[in-house]
GULUMGU-679449 format. One record per residue (C-alpha): residue number from 1; residue in one letter; x, y, z. Coordinates in steps of 0.1 Angstrom, whole numbers, plus 5000, padded with zeros to 4 digits. Example, Ala and Ser with C-alpha at 12.3 -4.5 7.8 and 13.67 -1.06 7.14 Angstrom:
+-------+------+------+-------+------+
: torlo : bami : east : north :   up :
+-------+------+------+-------+------+
:     1 :    A : 5123 :  4955 : 5078 :
:     2 :    S : 5137 :  4989 : 5071 :
+-------+------+------+-------+------+
This chain:
+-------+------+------+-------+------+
: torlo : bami : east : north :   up :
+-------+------+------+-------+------+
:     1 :    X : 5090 :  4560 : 4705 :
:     2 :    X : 5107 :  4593 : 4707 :
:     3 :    X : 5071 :  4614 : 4710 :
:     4 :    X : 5060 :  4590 : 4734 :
:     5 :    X : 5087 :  4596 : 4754 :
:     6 :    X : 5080 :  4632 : 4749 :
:     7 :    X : 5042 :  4630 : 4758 :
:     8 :    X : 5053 :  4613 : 4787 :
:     9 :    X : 5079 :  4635 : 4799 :
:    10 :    X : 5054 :  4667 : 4794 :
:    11 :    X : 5025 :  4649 : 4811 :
:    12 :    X : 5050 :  4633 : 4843 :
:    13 :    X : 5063 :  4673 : 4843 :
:    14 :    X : 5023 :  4687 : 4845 :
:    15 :    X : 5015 :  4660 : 4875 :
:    16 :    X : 5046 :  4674 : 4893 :
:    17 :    X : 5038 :  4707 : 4889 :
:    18 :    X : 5002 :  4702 : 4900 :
:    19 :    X : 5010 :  4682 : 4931 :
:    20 :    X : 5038 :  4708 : 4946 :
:    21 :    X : 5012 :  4733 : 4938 :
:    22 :    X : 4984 :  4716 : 4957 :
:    23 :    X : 5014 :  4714 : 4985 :
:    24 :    X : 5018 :  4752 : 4986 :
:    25 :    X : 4985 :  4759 : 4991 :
:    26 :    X : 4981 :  4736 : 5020 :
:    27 :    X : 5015 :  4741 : 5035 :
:    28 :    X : 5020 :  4773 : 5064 :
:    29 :    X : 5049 :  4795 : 5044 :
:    30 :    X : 5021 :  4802 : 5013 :
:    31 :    X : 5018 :  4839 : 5011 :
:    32 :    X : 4982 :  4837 : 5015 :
:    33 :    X : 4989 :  4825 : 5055 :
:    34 :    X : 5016 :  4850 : 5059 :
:    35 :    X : 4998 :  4884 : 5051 :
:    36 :    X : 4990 :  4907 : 5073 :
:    37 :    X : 4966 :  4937 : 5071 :
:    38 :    X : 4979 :  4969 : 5072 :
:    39 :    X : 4959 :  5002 : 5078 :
:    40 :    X : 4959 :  5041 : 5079 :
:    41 :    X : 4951 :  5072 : 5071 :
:    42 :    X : 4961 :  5097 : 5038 :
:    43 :    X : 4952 :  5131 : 5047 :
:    44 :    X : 4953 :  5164 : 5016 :
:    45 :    X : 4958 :  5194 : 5024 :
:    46 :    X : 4954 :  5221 : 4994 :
:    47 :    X : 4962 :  5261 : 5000 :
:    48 :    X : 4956 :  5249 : 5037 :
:    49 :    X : 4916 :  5230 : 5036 :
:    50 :    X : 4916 :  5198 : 5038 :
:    51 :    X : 4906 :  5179 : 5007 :
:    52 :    X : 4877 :  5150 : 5006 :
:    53 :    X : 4891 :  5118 : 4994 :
:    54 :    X : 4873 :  5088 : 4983 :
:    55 :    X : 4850 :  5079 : 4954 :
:    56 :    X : 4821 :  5103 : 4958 :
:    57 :    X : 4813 :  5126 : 4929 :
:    58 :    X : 4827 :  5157 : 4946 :
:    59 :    X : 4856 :  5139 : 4962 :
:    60 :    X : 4895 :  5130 : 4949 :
:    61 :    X : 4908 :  5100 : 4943 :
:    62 :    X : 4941 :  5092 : 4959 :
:    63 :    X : 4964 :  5062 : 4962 :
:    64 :    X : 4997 :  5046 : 4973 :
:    65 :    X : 5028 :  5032 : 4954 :
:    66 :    X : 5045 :  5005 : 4973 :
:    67 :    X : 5080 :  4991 : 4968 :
:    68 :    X : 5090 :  4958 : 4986 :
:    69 :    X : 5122 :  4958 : 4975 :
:    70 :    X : 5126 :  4921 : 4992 :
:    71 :    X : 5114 :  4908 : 4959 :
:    72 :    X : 5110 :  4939 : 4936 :
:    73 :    X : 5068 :  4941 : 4936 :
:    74 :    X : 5051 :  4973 : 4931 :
:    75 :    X : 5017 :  4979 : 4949 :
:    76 :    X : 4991 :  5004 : 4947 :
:    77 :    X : 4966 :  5010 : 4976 :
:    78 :    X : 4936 :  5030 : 4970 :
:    79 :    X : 4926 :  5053 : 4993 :
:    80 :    X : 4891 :  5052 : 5003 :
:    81 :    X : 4864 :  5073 : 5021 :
:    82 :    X : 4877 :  5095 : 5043 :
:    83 :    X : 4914 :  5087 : 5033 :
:    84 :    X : 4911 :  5060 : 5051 :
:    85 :    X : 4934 :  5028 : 5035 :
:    86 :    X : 4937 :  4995 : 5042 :
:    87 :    X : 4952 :  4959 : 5024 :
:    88 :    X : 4971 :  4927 : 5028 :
:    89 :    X : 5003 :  4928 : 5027 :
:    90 :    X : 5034 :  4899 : 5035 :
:    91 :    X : 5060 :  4909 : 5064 :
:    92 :    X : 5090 :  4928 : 5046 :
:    93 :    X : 5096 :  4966 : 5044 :
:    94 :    X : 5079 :  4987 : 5022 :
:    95 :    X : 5087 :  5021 : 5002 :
:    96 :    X : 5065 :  5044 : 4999 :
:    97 :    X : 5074 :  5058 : 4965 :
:    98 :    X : 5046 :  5079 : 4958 :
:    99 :    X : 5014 :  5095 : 4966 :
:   100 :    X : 4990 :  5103 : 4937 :
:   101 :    X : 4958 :  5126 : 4936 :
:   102 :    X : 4939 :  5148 : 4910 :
:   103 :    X : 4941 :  5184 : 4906 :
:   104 :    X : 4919 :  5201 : 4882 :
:   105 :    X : 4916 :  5167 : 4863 :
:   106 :    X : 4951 :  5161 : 4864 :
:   107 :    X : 4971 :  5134 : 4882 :
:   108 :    X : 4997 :  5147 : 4908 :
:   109 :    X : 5027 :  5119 : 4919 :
:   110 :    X : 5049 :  5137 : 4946 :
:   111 :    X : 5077 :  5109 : 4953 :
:   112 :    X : 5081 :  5105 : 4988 :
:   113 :    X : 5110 :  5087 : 5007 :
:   114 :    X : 5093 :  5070 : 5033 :
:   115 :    X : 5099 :  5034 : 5042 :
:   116 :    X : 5077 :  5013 : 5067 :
:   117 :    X : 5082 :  4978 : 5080 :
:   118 :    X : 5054 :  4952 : 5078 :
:   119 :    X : 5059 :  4928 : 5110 :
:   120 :    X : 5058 :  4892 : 5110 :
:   121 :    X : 5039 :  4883 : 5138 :
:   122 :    X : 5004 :  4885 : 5124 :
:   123 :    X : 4990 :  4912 : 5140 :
:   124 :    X : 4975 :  4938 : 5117 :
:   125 :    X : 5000 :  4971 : 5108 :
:   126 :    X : 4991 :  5002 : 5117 :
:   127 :    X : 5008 :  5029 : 5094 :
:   128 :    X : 4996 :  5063 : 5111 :
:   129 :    X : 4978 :  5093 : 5092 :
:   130 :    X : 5001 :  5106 : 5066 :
:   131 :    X : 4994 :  5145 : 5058 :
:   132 :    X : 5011 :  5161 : 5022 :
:   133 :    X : 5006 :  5198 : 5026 :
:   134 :    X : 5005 :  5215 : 4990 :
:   135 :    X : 5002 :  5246 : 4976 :
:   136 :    X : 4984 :  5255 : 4944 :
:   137 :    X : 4978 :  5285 : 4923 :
:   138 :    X : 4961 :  5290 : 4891 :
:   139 :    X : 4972 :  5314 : 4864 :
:   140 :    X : 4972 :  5327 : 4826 :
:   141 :    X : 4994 :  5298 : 4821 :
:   142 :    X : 4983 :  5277 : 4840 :
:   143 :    X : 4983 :  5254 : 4873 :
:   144 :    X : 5015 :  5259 : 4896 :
:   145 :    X : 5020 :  5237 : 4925 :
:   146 :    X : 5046 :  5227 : 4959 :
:   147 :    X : 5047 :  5206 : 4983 :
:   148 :    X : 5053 :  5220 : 5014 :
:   149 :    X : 5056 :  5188 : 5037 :
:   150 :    X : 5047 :  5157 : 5046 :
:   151 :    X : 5037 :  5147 : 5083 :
:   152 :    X : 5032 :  5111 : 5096 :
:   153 :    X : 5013 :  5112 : 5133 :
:   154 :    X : 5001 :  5084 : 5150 :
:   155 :    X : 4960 :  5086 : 5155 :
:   156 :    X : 4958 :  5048 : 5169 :
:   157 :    X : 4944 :  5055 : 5200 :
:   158 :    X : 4917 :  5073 : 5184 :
:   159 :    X : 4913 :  5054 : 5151 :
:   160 :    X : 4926 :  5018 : 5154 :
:   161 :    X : 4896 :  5004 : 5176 :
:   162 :    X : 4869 :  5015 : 5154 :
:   163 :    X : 4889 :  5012 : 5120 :
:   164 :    X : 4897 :  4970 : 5132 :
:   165 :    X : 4861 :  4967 : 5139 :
:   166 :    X : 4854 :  4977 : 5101 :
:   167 :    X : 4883 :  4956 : 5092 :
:   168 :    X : 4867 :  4922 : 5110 :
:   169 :    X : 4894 :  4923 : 5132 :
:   170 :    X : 4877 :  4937 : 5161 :
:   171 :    X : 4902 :  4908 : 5183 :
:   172 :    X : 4935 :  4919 : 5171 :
:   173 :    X : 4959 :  4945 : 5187 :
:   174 :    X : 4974 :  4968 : 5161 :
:   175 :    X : 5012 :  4970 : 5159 :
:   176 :    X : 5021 :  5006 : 5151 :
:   177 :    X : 5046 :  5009 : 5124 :
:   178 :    X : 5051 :  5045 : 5112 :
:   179 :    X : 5068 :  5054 : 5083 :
:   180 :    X : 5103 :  5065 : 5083 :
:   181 :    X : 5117 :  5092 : 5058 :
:   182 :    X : 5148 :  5077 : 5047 :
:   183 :    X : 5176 :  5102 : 5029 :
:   184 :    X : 5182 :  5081 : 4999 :
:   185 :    X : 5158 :  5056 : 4984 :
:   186 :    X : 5175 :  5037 : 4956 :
:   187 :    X : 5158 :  5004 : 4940 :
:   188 :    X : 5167 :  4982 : 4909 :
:   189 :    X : 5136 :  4979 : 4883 :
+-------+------+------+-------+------+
């Protein structure tokens, strides 16, 4: 008696569970119906020439830590050709905790402060062309390296129209939302 009423506990508990999840799917506040695209541009500039990022043999690969500290989720974007980025993300406001590229086979992660705000109302994001400006030398002992700053411009009258139409979303209007730097950026892990 006692493991039937077991087996039927567990098997009432898996129906339950399938059925709400069947719900969420078809529902409006999944995730899935409440992302929103957002877009830009990462820009390198070592000892002053700009470097070629992407995935080509002579290029660097480069990419983006995101905080959404709404819920505590870490993202990383991948910057693509041209530095260009681009991915899904749900309304909220995102740090930008990092920014990470090769030099001379090693990985480089200068923490940034920057903070952007994803909107709500479905239209894709637009996050502007963010520029790090380093400066590397090589010695006897080895690599040295600053920063020297980090500029966020907005290139959406240039770049938006052409960079929706790659998107599939040659119908939207972008909503420009820049990155911030913020003084402090303090998150719980």
């Amino acid at each position: 008696m006692r493991k039937n009423t077991l087996a039927l506990l567990v098997l009432s508990s898996a129906l339950a569970g399938f059925s709400s999840s069947a719900i969420a799917e078809d529902g409006h506040n999944s995730t899935a119906d409440r992302e929103v695209m957002v877009f830009g541009k990462f820009r390198l500039l070592k000892n002053g020439a700009e470097t070629q990022l992407g995935t080509g043999f002579f290029s660097n690969v480069a990419s983006l830590r995101l905080y959404r500290a709404d819920d505590q989720e870490e993202f990383t974007v991948r910057v693509g050709d041209n530095g260009e980025f681009a991915r899904a993300l749900t309304p909220g406001d995102y740090y930008v905790m990092n920014i990470s590229f090769k030099y001379r086979g090693e990985t480089v992660r200068p923490e940034t402060n920057f903070m952007f705000n994803v909107s709500d109302d479905g239209q894709p994001n637009y996050v502007g062309t963010m520029t790090l400006a380093a400066k590397f030398s090589n010695g006897y002992h080895g690599s040295k390296g600053s920063f020297e700053r980090f500029l966020v411009s907005n290139d959406c009258a240039s770049e938006c129209e052409r960079r929706l139409a790659e998107l599939g979303l040659e119908n939207k209007v972008a909503v420009t939302s820049l990155p911030q730097w913020q003084q402090q950026v303090a998150y719980n892990r």
